[in-house]
C-alpha positions as semicolon CSV with decimal commas, in nm:
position;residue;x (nm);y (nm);z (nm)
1;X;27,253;3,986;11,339
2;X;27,327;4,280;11,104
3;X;27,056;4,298;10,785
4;X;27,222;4,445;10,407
5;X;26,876;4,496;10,231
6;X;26,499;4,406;10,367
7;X;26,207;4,488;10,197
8;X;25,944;4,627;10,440
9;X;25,559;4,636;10,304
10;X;25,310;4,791;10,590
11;X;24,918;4,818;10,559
12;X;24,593;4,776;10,679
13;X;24,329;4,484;10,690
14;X;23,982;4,600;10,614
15;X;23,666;4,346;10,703
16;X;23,335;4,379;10,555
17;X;23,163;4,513;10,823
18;X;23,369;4,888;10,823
19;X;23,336;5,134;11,113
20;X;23,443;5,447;11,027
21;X;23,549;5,739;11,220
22;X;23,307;6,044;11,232
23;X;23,536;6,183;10,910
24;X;23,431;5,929;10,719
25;X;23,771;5,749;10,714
26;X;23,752;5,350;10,773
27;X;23,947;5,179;11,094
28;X;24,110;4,910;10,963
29;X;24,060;4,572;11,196
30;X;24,445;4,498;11,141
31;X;24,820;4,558;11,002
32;X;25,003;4,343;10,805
33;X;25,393;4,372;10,786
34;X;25,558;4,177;10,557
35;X;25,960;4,109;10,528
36;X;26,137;3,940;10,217
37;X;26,518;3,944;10,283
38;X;26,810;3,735;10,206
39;X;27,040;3,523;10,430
40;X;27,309;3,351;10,301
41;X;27,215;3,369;9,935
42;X;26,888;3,278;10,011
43;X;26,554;3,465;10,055
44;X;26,332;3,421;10,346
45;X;26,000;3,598;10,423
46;X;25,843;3,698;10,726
47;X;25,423;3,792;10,778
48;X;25,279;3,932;11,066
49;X;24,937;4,069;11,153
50;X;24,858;4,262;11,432
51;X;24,501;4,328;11,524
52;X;24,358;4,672;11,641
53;X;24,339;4,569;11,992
54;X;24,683;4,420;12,039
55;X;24,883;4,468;12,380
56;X;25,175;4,654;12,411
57;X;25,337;4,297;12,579
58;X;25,208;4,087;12,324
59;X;25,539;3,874;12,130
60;X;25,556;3,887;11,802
61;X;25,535;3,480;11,788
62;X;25,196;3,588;11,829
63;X;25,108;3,740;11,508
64;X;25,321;3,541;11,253
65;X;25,156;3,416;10,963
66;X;25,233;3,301;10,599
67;X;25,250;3,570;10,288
68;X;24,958;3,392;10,137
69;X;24,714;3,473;10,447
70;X;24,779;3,804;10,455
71;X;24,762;3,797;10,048
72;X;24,412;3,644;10,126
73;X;24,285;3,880;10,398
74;X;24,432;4,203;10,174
75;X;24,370;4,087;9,821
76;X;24,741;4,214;9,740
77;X;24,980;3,960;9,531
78;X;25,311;4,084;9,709
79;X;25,589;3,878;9,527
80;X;25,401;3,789;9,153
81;X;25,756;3,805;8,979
82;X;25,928;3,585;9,164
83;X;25,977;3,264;8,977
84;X;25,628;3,100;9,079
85;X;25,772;2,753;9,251
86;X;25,986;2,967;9,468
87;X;25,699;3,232;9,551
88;X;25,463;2,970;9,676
89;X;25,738;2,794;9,890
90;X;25,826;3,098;10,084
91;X;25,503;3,270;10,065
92;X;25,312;2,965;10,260
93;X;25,572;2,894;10,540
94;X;25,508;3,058;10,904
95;X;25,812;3,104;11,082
96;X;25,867;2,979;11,425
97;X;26,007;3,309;11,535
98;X;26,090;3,621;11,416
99;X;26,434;3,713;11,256
């Protein structure tokens, strides 16, 4: 499968119980990666996030989730200006697999 354009957005999930390294800066419990690309003239988005303690074997399967739960754990609205019926279609779907 050969990609044109994908829009990559990495960062971290915070809880409210922070630990913090000796520094002072916080460990995030997670990190969300979040895909929006197009196939066929249509956009599709992929959400994953991977916990701190996650294995180096661990599948991917295993960390999908929609846009809107990682908008929920991150309080970050990725996609506002898409046209709002077709941002909360693709923003609440969970793929079965990755792409």
């Amino acid at each position: 499968m050969r990609f044109e354009e994908v829009w990559v957005i990495v960062g971290p999930v915070f809880d409210n119980e922070a630990k913090t390294l000796r520094c002072g800066v916080e460990i995030p419990v997670a990190f969300y990666r979040v895909f929006l690309d197009e196939e066929n003239g249509q956009p599709r988005m992929l959400a994953l996030v991977v916990p701190q303690g996650a294995k180096a074997g661990d599948t991917l399967e295993r960390y999908l989730t929609s846009v809107n739960m990682v908008e929920e754990l991150t309080g970050v609205d990725f996609f506002s200006e898409l046209e709002d019926t077709l941002e909360e279609r693709l923003e609440a779907e969970v793929p079965s697999k990755p792409w």
